[in-house]
N, CA, C and O atoms as a Tinker XYZ file with bonds, in Angstrom:
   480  protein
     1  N      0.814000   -1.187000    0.000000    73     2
     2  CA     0.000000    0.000000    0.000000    64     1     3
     3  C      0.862000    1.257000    0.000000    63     2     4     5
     4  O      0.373000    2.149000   -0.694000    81     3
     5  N      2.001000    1.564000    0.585000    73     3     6
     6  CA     3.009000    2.140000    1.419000    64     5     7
     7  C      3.987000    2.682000   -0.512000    63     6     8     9
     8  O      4.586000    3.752000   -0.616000    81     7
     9  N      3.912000    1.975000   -1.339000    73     7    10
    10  CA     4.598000    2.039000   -2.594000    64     9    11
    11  C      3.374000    2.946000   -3.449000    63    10    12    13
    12  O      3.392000    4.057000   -3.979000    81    11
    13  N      2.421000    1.988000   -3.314000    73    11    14
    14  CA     1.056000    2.450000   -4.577000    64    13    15
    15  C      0.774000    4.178000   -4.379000    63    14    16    17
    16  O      0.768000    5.023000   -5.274000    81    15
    17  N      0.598000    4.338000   -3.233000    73    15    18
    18  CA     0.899000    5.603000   -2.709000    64    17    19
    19  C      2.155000    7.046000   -2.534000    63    18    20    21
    20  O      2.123000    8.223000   -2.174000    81    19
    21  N      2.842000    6.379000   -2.877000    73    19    22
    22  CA     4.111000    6.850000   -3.114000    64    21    23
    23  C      3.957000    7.018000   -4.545000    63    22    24    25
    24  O      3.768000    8.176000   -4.917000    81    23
    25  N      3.996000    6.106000   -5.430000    73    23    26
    26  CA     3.802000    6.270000   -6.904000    64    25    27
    27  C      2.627000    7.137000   -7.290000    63    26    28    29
    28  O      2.642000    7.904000   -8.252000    81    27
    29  N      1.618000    6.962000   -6.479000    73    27    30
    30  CA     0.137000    7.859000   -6.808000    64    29    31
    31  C      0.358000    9.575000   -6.547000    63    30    32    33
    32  O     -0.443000   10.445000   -6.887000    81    31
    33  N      1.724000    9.794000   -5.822000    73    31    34
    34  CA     1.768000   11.094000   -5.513000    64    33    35
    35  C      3.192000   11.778000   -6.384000    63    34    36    37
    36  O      3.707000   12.893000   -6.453000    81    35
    37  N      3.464000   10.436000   -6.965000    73    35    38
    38  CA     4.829000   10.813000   -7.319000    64    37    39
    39  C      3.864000   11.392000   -9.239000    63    38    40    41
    40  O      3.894000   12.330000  -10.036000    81    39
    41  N      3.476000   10.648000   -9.135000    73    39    42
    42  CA     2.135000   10.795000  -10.774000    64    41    43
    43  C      1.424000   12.388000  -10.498000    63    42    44    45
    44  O      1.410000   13.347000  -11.270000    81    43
    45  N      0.909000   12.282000   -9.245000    73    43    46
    46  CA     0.563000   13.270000   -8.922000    64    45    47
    47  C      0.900000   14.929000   -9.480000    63    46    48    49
    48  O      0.469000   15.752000  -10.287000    81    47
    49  N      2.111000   14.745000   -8.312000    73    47    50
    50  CA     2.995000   15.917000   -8.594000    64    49    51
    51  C      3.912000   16.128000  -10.339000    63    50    52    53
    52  O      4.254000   17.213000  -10.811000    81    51
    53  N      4.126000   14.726000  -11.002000    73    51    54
    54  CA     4.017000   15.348000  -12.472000    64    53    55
    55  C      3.590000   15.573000  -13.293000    63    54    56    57
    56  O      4.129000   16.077000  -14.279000    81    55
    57  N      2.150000   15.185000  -13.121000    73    55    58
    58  CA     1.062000   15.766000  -13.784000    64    57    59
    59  C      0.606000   17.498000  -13.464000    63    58    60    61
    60  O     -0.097000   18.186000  -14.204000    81    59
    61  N      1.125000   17.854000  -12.377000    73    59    62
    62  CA     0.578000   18.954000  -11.641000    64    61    63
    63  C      2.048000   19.696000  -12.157000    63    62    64    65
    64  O      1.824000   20.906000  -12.136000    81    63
    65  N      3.071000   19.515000  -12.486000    73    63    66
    66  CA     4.724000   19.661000  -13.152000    64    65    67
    67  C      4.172000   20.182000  -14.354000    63    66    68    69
    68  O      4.229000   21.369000  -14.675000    81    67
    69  N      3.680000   19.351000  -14.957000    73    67    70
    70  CA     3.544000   19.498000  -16.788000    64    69    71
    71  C      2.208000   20.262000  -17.104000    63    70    72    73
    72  O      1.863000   20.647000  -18.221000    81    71
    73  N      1.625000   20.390000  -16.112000    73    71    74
    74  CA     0.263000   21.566000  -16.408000    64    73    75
    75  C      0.702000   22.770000  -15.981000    63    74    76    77
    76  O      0.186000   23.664000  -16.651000    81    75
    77  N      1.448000   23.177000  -15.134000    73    75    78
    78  CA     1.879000   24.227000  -14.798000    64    77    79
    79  C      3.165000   24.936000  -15.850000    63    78    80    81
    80  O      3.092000   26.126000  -16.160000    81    79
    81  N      4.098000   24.223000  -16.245000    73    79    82
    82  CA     4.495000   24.348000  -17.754000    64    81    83
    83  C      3.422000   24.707000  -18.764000    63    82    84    85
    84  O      3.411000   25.771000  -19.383000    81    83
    85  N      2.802000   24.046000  -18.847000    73    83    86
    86  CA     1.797000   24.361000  -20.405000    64    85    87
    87  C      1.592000   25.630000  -19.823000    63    86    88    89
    88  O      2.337000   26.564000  -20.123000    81    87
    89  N      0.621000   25.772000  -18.985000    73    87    90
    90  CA    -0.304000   27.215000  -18.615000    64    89    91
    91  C      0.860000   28.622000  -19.058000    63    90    92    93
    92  O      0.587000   29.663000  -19.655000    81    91
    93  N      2.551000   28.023000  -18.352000    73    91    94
    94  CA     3.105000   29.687000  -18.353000    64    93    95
    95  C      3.560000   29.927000  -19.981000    63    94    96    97
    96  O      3.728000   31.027000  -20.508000    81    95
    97  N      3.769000   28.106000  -20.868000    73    95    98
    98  CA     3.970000   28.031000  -22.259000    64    97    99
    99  C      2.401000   28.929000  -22.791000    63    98   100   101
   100  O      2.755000   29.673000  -23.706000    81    99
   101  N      1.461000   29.034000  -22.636000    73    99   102
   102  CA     0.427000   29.266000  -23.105000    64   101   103
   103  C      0.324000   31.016000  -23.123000    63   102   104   105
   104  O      0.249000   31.755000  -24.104000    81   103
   105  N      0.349000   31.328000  -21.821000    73   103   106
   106  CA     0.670000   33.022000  -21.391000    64   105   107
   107  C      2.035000   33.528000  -21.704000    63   106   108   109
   108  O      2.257000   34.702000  -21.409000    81   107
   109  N      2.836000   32.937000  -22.168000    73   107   110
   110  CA     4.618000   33.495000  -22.499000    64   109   111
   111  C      3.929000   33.580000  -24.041000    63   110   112   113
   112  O      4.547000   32.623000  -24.507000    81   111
   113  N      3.288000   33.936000  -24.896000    73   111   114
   114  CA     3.107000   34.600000  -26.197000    64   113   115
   115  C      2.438000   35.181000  -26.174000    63   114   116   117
   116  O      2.151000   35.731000  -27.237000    81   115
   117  N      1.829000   35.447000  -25.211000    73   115   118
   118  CA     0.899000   36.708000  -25.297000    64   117   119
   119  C      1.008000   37.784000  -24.470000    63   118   120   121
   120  O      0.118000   38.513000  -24.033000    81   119
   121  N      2.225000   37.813000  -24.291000    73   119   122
   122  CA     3.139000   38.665000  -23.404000    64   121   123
   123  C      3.369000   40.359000  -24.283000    63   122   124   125
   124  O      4.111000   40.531000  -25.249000    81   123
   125  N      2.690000   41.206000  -23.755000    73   123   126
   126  CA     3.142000   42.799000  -24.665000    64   125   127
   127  C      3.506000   43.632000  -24.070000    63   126   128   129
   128  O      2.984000   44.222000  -23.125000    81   127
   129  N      5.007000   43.846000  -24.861000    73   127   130
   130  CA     5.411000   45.619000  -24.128000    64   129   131
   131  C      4.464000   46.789000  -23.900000    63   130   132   133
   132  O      3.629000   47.302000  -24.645000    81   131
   133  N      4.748000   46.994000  -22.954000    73   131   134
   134  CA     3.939000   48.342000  -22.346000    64   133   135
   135  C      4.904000   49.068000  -22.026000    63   134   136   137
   136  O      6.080000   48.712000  -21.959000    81   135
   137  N      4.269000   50.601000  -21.714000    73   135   138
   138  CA     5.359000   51.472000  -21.422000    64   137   139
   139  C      5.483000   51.912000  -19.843000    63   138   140   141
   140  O      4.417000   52.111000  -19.262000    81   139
   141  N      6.251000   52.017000  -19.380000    73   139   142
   142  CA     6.223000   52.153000  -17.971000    64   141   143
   143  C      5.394000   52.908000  -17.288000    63   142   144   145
   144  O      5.366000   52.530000  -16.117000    81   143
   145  N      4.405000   54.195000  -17.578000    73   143   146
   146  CA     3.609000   55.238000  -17.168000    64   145   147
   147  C      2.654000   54.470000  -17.394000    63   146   148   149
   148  O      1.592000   54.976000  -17.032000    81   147
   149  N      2.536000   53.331000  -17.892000    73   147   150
   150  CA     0.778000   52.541000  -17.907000    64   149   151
   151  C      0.611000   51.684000  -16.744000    63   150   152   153
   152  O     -0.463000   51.212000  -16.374000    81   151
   153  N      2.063000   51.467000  -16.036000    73   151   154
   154  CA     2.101000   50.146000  -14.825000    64   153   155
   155  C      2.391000   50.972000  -13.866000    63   154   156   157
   156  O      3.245000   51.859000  -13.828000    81   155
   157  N      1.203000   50.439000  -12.657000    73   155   158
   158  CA     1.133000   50.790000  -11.169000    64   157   159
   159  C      2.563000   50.275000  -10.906000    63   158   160   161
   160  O      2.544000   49.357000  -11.725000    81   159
   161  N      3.779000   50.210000  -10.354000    73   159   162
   162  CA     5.292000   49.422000  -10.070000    64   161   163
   163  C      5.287000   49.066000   -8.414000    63   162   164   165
   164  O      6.253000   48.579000   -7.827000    81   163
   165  N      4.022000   49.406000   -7.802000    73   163   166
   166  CA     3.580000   49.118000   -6.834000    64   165   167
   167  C      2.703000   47.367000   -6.810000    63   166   168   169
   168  O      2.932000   46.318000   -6.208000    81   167
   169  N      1.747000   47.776000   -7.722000    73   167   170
   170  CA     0.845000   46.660000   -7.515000    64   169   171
   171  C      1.473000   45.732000   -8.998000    63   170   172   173
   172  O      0.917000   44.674000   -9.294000    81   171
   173  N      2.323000   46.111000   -9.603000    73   171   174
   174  CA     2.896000   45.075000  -10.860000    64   173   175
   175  C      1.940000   44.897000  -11.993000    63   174   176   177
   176  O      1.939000   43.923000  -12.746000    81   175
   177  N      1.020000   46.049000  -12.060000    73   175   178
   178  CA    -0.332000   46.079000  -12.668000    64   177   179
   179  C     -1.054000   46.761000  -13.884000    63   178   180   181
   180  O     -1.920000   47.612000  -13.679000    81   179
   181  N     -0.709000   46.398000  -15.094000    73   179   182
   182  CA    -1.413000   47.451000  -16.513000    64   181   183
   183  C     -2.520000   48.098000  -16.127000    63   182   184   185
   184  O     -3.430000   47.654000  -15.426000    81   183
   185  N     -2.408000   49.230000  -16.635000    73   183   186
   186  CA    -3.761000   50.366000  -16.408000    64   185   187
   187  C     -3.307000   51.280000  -17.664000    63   186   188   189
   188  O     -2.208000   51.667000  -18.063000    81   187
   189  N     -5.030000   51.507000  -18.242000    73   187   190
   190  CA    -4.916000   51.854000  -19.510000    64   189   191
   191  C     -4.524000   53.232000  -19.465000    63   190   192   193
   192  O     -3.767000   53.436000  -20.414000    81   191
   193  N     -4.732000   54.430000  -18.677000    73   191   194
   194  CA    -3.870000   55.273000  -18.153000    64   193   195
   195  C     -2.990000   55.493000  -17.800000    63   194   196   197
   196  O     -2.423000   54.654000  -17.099000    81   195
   197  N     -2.318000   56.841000  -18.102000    73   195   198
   198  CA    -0.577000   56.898000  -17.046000    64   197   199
   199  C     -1.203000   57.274000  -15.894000    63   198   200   201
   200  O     -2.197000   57.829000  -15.424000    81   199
   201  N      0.098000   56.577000  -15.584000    73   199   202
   202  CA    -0.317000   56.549000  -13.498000    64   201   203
   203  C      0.464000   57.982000  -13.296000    63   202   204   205
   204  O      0.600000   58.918000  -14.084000    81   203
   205  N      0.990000   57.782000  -11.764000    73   203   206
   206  CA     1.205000   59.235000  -11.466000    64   205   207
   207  C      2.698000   58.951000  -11.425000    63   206   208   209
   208  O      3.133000   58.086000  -10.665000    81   207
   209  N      3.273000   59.461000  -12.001000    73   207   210
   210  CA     4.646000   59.658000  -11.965000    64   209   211
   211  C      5.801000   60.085000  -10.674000    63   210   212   213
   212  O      6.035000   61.286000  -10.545000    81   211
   213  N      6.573000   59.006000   -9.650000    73   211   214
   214  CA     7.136000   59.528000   -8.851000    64   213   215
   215  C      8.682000   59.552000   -8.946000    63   214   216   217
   216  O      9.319000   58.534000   -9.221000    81   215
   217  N      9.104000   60.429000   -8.773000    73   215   218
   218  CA    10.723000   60.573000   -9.089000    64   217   219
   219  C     11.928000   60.599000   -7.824000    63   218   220   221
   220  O     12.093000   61.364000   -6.874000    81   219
   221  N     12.687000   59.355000   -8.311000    73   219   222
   222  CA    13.620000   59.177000   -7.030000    64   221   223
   223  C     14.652000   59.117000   -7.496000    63   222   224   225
   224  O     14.978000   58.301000   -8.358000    81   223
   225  N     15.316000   59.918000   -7.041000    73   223   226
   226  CA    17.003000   59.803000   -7.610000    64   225   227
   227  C     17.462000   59.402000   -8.502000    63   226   228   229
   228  O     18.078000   58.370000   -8.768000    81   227
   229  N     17.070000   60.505000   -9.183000    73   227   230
   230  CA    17.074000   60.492000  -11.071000    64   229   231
   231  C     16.424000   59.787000  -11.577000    63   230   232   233
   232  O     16.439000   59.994000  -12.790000    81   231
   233  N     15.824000   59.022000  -11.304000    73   231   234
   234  CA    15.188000   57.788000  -11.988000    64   233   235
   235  C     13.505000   57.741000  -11.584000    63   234   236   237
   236  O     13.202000   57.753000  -10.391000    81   235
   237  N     12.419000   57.687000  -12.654000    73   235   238
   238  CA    10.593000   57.480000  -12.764000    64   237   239
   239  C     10.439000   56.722000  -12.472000    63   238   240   241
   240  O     11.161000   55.834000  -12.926000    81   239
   241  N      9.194000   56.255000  -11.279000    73   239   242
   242  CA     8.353000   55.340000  -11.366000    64   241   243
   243  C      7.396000   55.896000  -11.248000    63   242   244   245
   244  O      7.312000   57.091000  -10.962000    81   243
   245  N      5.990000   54.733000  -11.551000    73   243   246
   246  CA     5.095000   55.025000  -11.620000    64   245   247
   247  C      3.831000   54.112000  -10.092000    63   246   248   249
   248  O      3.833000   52.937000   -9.724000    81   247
   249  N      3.119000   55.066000   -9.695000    73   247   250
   250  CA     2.036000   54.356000   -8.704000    64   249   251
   251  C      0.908000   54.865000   -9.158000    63   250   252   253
   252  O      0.943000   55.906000   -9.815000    81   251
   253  N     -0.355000   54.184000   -8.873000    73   251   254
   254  CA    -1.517000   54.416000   -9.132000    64   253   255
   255  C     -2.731000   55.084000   -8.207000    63   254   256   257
   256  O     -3.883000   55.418000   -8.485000    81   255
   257  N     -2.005000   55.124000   -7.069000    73   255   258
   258  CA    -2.905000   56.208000   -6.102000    64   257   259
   259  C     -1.761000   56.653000   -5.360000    63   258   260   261
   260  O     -0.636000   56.508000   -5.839000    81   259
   261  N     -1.968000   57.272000   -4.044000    73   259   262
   262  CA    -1.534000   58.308000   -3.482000    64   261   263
   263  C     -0.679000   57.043000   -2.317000    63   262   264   265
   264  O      0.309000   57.506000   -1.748000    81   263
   265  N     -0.928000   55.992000   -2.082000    73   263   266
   266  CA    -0.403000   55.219000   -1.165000    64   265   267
   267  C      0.722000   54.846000   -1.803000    63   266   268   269
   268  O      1.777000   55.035000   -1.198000    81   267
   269  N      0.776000   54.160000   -3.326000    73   267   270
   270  CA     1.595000   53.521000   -3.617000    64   269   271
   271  C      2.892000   54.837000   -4.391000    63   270   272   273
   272  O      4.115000   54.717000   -4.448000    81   271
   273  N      2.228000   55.723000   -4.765000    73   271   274
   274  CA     3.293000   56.248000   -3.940000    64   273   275
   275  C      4.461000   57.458000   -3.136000    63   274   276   277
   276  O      5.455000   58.138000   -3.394000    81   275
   277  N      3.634000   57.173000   -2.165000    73   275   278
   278  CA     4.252000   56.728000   -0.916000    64   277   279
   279  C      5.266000   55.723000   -0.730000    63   278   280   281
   280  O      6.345000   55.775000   -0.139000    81   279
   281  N      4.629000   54.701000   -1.425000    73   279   282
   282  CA     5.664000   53.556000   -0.942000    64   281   283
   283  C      6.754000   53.749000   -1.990000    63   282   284   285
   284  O      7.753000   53.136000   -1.612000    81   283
   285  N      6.902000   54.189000   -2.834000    73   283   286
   286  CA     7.650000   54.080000   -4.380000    64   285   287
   287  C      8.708000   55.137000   -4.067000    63   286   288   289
   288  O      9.734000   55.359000   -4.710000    81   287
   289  N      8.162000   55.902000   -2.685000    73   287   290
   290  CA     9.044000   57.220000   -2.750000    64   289   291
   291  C      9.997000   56.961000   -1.237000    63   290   292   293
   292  O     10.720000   57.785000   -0.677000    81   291
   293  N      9.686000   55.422000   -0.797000    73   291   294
   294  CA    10.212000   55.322000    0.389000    64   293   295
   295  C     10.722000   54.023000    0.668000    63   294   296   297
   296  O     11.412000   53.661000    1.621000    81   295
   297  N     10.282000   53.366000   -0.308000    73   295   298
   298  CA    10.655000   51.772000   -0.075000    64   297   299
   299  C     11.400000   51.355000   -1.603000    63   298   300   301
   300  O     11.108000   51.527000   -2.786000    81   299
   301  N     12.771000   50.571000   -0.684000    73   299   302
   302  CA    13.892000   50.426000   -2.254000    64   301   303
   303  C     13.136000   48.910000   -2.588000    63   302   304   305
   304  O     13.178000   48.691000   -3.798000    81   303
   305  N     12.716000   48.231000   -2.108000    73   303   306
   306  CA    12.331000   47.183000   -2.005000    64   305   307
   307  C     11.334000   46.979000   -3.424000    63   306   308   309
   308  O     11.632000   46.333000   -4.428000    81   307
   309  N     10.103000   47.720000   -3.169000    73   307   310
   310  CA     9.338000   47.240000   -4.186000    64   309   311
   311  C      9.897000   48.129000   -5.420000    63   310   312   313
   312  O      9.346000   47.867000   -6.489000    81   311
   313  N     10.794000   49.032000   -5.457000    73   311   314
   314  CA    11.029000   49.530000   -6.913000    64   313   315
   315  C     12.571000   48.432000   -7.157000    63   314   316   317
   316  O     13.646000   48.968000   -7.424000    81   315
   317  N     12.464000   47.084000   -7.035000    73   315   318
   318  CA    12.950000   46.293000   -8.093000    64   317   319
   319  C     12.032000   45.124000   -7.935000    63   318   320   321
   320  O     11.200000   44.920000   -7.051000    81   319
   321  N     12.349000   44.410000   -8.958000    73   319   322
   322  CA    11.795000   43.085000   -9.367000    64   321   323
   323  C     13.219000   42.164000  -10.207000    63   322   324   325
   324  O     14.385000   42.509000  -10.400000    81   323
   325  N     12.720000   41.319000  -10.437000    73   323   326
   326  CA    13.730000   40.112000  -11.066000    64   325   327
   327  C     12.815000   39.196000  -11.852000    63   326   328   329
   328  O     11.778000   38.549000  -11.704000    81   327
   329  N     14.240000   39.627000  -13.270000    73   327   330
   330  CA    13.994000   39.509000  -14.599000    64   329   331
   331  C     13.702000   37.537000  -14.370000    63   330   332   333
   332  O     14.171000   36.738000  -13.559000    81   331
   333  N     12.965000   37.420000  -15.237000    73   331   334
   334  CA    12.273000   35.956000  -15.017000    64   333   335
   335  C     12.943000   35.172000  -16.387000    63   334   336   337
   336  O     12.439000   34.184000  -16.921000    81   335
   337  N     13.784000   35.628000  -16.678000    73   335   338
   338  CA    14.625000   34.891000  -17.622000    64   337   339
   339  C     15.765000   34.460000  -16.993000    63   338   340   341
   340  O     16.102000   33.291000  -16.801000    81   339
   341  N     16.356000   35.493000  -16.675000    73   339   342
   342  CA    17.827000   35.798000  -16.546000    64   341   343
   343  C     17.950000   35.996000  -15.175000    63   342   344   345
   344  O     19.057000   36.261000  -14.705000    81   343
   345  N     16.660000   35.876000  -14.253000    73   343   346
   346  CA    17.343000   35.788000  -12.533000    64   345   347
   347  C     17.858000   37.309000  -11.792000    63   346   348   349
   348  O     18.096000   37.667000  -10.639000    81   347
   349  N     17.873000   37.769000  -12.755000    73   347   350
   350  CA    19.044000   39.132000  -12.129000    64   349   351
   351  C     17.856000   40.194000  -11.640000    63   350   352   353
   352  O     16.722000   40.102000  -12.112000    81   351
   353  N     18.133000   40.999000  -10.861000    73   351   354
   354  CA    17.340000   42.376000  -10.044000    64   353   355
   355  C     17.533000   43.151000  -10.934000    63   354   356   357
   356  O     18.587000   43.542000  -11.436000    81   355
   357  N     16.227000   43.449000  -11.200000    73   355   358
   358  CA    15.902000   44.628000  -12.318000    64   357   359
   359  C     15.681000   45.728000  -11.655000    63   358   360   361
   360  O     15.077000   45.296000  -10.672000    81   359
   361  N     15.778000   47.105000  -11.498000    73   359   362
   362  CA    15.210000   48.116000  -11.321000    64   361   363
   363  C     14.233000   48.336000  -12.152000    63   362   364   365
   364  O     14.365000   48.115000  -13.355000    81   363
   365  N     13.030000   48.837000  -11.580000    73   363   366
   366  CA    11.446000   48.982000  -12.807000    64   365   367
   367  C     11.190000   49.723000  -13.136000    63   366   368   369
   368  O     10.067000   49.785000  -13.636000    81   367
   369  N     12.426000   51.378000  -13.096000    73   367   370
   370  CA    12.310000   52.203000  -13.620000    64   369   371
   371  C     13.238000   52.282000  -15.299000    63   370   372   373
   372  O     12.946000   53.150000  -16.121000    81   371
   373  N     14.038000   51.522000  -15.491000    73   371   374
   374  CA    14.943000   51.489000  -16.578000    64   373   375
   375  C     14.396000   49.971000  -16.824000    63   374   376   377
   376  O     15.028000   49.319000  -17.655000    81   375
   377  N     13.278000   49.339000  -16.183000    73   375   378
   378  CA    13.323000   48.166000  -17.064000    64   377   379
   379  C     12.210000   47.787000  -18.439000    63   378   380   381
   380  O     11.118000   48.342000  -18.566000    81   379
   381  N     12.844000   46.554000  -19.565000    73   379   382
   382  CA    11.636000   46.956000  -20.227000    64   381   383
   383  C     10.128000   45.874000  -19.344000    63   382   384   385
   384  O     10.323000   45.098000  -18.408000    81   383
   385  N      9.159000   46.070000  -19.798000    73   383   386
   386  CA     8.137000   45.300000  -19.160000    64   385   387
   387  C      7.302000   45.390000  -20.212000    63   386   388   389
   388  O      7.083000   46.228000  -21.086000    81   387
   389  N      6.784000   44.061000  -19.847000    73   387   390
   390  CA     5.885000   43.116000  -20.199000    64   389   391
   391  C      4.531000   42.928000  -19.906000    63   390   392   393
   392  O      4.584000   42.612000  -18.717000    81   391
   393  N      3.301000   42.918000  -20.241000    73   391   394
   394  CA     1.962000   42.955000  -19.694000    64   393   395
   395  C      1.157000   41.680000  -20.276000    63   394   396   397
   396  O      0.699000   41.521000  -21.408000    81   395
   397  N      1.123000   40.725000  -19.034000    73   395   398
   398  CA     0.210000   39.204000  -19.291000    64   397   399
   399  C     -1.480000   40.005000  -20.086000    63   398   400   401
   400  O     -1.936000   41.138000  -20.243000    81   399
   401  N     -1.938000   38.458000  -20.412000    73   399   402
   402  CA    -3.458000   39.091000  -20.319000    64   401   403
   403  C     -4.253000   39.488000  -19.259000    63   402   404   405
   404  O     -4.978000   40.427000  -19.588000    81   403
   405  N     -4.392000   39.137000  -18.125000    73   403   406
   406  CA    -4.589000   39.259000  -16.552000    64   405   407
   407  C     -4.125000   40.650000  -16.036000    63   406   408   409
   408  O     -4.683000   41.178000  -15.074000    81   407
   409  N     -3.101000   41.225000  -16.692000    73   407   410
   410  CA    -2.911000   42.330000  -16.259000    64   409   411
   411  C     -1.891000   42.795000  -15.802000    63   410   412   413
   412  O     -1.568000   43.975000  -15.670000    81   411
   413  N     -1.191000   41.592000  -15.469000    73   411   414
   414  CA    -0.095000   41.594000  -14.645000    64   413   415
   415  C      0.922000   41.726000  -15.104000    63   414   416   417
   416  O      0.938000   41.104000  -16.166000    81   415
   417  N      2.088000   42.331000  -14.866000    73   415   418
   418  CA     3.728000   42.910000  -15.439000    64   417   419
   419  C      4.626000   41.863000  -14.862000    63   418   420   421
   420  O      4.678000   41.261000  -13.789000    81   419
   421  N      5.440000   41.875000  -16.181000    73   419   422
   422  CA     7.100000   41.343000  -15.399000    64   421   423
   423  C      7.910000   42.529000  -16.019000    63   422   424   425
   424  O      7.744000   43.083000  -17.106000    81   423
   425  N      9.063000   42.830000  -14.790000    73   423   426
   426  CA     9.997000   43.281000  -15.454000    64   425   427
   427  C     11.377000   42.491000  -16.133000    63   426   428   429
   428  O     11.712000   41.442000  -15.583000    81   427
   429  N     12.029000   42.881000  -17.091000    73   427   430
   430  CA    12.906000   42.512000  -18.211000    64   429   431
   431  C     14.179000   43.185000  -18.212000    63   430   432   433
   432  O     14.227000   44.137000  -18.990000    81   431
   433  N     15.521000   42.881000  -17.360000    73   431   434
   434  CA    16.087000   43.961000  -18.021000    64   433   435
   435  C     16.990000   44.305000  -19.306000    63   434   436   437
   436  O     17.979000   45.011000  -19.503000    81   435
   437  N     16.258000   43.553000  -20.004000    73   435   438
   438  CA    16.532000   44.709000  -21.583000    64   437   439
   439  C     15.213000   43.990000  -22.350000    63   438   440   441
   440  O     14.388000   43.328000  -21.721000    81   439
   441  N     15.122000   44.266000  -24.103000    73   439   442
   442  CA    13.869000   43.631000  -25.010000    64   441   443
   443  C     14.289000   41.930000  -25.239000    63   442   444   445
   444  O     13.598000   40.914000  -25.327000    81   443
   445  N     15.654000   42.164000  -25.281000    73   443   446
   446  CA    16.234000   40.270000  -25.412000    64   445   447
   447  C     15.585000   39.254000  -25.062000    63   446   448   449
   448  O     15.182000   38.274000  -25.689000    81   447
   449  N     15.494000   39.665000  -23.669000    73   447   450
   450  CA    15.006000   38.920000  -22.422000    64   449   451
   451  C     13.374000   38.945000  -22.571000    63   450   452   453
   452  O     12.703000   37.942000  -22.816000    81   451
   453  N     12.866000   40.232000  -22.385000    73   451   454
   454  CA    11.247000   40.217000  -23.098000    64   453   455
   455  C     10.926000   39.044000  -24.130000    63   454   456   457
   456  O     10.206000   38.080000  -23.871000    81   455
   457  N     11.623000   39.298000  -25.428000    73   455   458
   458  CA    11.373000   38.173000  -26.397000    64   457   459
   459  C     11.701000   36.544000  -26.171000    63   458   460   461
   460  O     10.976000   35.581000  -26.421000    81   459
   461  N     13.212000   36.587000  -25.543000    73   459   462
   462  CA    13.263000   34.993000  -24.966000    64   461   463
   463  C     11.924000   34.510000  -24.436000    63   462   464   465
   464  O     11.386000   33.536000  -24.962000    81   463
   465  N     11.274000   35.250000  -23.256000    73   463   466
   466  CA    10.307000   34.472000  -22.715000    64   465   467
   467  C      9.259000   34.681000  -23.454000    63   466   468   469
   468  O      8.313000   34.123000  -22.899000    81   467
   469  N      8.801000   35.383000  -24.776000    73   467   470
   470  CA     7.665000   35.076000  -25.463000    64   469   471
   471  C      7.555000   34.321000  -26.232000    63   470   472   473
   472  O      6.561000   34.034000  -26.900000    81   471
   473  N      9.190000   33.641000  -26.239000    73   471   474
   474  CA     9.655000   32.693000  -27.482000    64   473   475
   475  C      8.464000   31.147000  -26.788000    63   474   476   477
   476  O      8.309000   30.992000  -25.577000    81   475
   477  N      7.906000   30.374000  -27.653000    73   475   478
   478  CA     7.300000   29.158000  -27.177000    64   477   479
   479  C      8.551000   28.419000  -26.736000    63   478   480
   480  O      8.462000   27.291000  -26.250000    81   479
């Protein structure tokens, strides 16, 4: 019993492996540059408007209400992200980005990297 079970979870988890592949294979082409004044860099979020523009040491970001930022103008933390190709800490004011269908942003840091992951 102690095996069948073991194998039933081991099936399990690669079936639950290879659907989770397809799904990000499925959303990695329909991946579109956007321009940075359209993404909240707070909430990681397309909005068909420019957001409000906050400026920190030489360098734009963008938040979408008055909280975020706040936070954009005080926290180093959420103004980076990491490029989902290449692993490395992007800053999200010089980076390029990407907008899922859902809404949601990755940052890229350069178009290379954008296109690798739209590549199937």
């Amino acid at each position: 019993m102690t095996r069948f079970r073991k194998a039933s979870t081991l099936v399990a988890t690669l079936l639950a492996a290879v659907a989770l592949m397809h799904a990000a294979a499925a959303t990695a082409g329909t991946l579109e540059k956007v321009p940075a004044d359209r993404v909240c860099m707070v909430n990681d979020t397309r909005f068909p408007n420019a957001q409000i523009p906050v400026p920190v040491d030489g360098k734009t970001y963008f938040g979408c209400c008055e909280m975020c930022k706040g936070r954009l103008a005080t926290d180093t933390v959420v103004r980076m992200a990491t490029d989902p190709v290449s692993g490395k800490q992007v800053d999200k004011a010089t980076a390029t980005i990407g907008a899922l269908p859902s809404g949601k942003v990755l940052y890229f840091e350069n178009e290379k990297n954008l296109q690798a992951y739209k590549a199937p």
